[in-house]
C-alpha positions in Angstrom: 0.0 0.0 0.0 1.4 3.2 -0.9 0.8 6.2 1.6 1.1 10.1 1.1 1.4 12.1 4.2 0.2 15.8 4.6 0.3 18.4 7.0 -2.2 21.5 8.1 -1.5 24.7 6.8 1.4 26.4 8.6 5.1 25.5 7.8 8.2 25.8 10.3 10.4 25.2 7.3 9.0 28.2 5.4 9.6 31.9 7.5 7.3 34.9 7.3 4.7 32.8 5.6 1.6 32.5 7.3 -1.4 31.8 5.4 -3.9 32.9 8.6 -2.8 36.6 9.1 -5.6 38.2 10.0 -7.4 41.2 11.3 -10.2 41.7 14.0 -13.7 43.0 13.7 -13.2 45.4 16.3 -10.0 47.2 14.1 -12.0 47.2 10.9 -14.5 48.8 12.7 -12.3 52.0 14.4 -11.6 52.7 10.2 -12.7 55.8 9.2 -13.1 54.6 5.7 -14.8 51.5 5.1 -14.2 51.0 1.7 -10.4 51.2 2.4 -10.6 48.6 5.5 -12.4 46.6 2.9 -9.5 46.9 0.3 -7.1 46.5 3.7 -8.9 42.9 3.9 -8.1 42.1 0.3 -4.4 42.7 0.6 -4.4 40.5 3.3 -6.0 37.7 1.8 -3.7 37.8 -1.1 -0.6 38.2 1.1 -2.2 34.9 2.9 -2.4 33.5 -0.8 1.3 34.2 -1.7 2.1 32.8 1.2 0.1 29.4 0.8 1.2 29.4 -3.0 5.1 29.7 -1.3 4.4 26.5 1.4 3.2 24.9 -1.5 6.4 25.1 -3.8 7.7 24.1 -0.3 5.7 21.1 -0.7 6.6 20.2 -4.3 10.8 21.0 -3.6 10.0 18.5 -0.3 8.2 15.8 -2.2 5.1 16.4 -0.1 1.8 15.4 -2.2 -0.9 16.6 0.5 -1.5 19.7 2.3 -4.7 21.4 4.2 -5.8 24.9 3.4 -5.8 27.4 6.4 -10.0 28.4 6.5 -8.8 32.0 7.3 -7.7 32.8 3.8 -10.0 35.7 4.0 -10.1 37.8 7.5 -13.8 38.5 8.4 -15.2 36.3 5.0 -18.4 35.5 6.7 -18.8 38.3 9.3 -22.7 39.3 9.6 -21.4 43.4 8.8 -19.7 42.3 5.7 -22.1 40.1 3.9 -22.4 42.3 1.3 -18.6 42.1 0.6 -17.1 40.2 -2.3 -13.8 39.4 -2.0 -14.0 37.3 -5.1 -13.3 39.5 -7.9 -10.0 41.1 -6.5 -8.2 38.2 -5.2 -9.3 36.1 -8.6 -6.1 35.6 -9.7 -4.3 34.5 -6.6 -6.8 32.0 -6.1 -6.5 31.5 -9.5 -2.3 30.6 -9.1 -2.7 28.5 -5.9 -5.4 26.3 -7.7 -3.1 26.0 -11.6 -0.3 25.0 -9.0 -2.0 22.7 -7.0 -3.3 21.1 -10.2 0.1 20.9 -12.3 1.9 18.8 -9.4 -0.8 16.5 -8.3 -0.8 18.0 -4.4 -4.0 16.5 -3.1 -5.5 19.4 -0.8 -8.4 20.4 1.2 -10.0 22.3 3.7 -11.4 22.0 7.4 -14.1 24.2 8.6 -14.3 24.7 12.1 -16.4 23.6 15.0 -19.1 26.0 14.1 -19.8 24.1 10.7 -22.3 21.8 12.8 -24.7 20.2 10.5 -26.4 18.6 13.8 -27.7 22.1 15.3 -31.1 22.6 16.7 -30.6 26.3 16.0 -31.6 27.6 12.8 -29.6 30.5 13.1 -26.6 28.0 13.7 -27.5 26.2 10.7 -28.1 29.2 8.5 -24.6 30.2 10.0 -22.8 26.6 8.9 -23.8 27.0 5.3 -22.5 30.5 5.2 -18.9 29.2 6.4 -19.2 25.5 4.1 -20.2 28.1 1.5 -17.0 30.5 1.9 -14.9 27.3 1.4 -16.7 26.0 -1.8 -16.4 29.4 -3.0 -12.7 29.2 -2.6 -12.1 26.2 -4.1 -14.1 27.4 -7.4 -12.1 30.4 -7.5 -9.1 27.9 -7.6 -10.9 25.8 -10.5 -10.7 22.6 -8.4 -13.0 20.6 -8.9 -15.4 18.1 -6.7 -12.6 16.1 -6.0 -11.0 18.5 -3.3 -13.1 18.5 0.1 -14.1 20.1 3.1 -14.2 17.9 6.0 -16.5 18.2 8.6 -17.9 16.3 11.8 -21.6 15.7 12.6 -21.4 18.3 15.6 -22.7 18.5 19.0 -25.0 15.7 20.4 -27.1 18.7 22.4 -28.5 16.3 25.2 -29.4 13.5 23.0 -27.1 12.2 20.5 -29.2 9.8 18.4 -31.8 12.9 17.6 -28.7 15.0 17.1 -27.8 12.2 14.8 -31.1 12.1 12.5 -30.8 15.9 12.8 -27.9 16.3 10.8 -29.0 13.8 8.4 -32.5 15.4 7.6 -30.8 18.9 7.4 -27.5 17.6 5.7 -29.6 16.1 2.9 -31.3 19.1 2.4 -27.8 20.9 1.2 -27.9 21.4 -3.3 -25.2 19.2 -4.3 -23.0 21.7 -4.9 -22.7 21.5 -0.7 -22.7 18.0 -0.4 -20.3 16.9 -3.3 -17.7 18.6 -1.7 -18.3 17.1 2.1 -16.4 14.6 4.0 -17.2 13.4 7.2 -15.1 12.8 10.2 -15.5 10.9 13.6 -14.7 13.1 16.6 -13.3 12.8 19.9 -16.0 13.2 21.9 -19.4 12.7 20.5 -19.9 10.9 17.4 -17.5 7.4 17.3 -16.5 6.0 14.2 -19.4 3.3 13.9 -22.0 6.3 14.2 -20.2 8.7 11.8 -19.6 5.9 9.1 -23.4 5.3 9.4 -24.4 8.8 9.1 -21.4 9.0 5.7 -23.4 6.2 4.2 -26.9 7.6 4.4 -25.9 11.0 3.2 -24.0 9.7 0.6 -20.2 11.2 1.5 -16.7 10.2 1.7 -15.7 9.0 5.5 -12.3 10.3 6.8 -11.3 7.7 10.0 -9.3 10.2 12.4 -7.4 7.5 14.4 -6.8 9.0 17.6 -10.0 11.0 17.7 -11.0 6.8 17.7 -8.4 6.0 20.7 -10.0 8.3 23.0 -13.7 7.6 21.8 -14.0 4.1 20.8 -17.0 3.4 22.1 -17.8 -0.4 22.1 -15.8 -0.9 19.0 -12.7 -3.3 19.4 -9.8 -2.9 17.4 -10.7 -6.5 14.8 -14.1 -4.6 14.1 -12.1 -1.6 13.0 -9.7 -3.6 10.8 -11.9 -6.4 9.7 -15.6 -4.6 9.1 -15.8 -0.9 9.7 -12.5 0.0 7.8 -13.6 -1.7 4.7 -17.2 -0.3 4.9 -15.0 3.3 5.1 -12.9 1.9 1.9 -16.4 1.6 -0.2 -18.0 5.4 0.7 -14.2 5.9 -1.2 -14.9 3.7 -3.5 -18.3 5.1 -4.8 -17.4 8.8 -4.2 -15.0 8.0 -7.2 -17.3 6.3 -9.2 -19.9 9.2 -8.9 -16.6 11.6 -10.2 -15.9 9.1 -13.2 -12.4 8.5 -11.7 -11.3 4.9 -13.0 -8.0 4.3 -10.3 -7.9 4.0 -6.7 -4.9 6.4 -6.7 -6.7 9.4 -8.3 -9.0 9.6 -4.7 -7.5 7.5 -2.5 -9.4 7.1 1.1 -7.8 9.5 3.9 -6.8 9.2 7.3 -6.2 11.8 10.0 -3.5 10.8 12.5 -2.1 12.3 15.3 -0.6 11.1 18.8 -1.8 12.3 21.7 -0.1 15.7 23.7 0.5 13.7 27.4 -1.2 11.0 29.8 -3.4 14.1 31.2 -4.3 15.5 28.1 -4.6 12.1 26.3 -7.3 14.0 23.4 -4.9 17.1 22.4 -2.4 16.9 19.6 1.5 16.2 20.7 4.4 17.8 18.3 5.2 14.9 16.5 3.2 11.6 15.2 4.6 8.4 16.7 5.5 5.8 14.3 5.3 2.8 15.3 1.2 2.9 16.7 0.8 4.6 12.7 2.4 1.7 11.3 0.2 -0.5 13.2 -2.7 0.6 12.0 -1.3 1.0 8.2 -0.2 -2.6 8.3 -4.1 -3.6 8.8 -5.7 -1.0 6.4 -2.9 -2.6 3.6 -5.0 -6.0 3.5 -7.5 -4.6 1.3 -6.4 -0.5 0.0 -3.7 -0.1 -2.7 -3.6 3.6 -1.7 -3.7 5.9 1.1 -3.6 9.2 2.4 -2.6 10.4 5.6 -3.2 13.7 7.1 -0.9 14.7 10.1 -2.6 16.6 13.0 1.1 17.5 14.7 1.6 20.4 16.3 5.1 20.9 14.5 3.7 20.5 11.0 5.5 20.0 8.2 8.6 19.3 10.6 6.6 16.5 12.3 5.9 15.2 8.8 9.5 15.1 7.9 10.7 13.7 11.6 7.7 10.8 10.6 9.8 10.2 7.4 13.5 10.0 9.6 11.6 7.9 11.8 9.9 5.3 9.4 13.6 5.0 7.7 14.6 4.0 10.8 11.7 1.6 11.2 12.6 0.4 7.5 16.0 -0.8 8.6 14.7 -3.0 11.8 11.4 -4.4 10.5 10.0 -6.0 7.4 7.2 -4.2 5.3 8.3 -0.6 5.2 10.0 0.9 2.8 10.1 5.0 2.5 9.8 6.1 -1.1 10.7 9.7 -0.7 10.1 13.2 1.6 6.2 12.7 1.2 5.4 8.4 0.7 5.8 5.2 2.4 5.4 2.1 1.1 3.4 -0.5 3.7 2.7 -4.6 3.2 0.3 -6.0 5.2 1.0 -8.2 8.5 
């Protein structure tokens, strides 16, 4: 099985080069002149733009194949006193250079909206709120010309008191979304609400792609022992893969491979944050099962030291490569795994 591994949106390698900068509500608002605060907002969004287009070539020079969009491209994009802003037309050919680059060196990317995104919500003006965000990020990926391929992922959301309504919620008000929402959805399990049997069941009747965060599973397996991960929920996962590229017309499991979150956890008392780095060997582990029945994989690392903690992964794995069998590092970005 061959695996790509990807980091989230700020580099340590690459300097000055944040893609998030940013600026609050409450400075816009002590601007005399709106109209320049507004064009203040642009240039900001296109220096966030250079500066993803720069971790990118970082990406390419490092053999790195995956990467995650910051969701603060745009400061203030879906602020309820600039909804009648377009950002759009001025920063149409920055997006227009990330996407072209993105494109003409295969680097599989995507976004992550934020807890807010909650599909789940009881609150209309939550929900109304939800497709306003998922809509910012579909617009962004347009103005990049990528198409249904590239995803946002999102979680079901809160369980508000009772998670099985909360459950049939989302799934009622998740299937009411046009397709141009829900063709561009994945769904993840969570660490605290929604395990992976009840998010893969909720991916399967909405008709969406299921990303398996493995440590968010760790710390909320539920009832779920490890052989009904490996041997029935991980294949079911697999399939919503599997018909997501049938629906696109792709013909090879490497053109939309199935993804993985994984992270390792920050300390014994904080056993759900994210540590620095990515263990190796309890990755492995789990890459050993998923290589029974998937030819390709990608992996998403949720490290607090980014693309460092990808690169440490790779030091780590070679070192792995010389001690055990079934490992074999192919270059800065891809591993090579054979089943156990």
């Amino acid at each position: 099985m061959i695996v790509r591994l990807g980091f989230v949106a700020m580099s340590l390698q690459v300097e000055n080069a944040s893609p998030s900068r940013t600026m609050t509500f409450a400075n816009f608002s002590k601007l005399n002149d709106r109209e320049a605060g507004i064009r203040k907002l642009e240039r900001i969004a296109e220096e966030n733009l250079r500066s993803t287009l720069r971790i990118l070539k970082h990406c390419k020079a490092s053999e790195i194949q995956m990467y995650r969009f910051s969701s603060k491209l745009i400061p203030l994009a879906t602020h309820e006193d600039l909804l009648e802003w377009n950002p759009f037309e001025a920063l149409a050919p920055a997006f227009q250079e990330v996407g072209e680059f993105v494109q003409k060196h295969g680097i599989r990317v995507s976004f992550h909206p934020d807890h807010f995104c909650v599909f789940s919500t009881p609150r209309p003006e939550v929900l109304a709120k939800s497709e306003l965000d998922l809509l910012n990020h579909i617009l962004m990926l347009e103005a990049m010309g990528l198409d249904e391929a590239t995803k946002c992922n999102i979680h079901i959301g809160g369980a508000y008191g009772d998670k099985v309504v909360a459950g049939e919620r989302f799934v009622r008000q998740f299937s009411s979304l046009s397709p141009r929402f829900k063709h561009r959805i994945t769904l993840e399990n969570d660490d605290k609400t929604f395990n992976v049997m009840e998010t893969l069941e909720a991916a399967e009747q909405v008709e969406v792609p299921m990303v398996l965060d493995i440590h968010h599973h760790a710390v909320n397996a539920g009832d779920i022992s490890d052989d009904e991960l490996y041997e029935h929920l991980w294949p079911r996962i697999v399939r919503t893969w599997d018909k997501e590229r049938e629906r696109l017309g792709l013909a090879g499991t490497s053109q939309l491979p199935p993804k993985i979150h994984a992270s390792s956890p920050k300390s014994l008392s904080d056993p759900r944050g994210h540590a620095d780095y990515v263990e190796a060997e309890p990755l492995v582990q789990f890459l050993r099962h998923a290589a029974r029945n998937t030819e390709y994989l990608d992996c998403m690392l949720e490290a607090k030291s980014k693309d460092e903690a990808l690169m440490k992964l790779i030091e780590d794995l070679k070192e792995l490569e010389a001690s055990a069998e079934g490992i074999k590092v192919l270059d800065g970005g891809r591993v090579e795994i054979t089943a156990d």
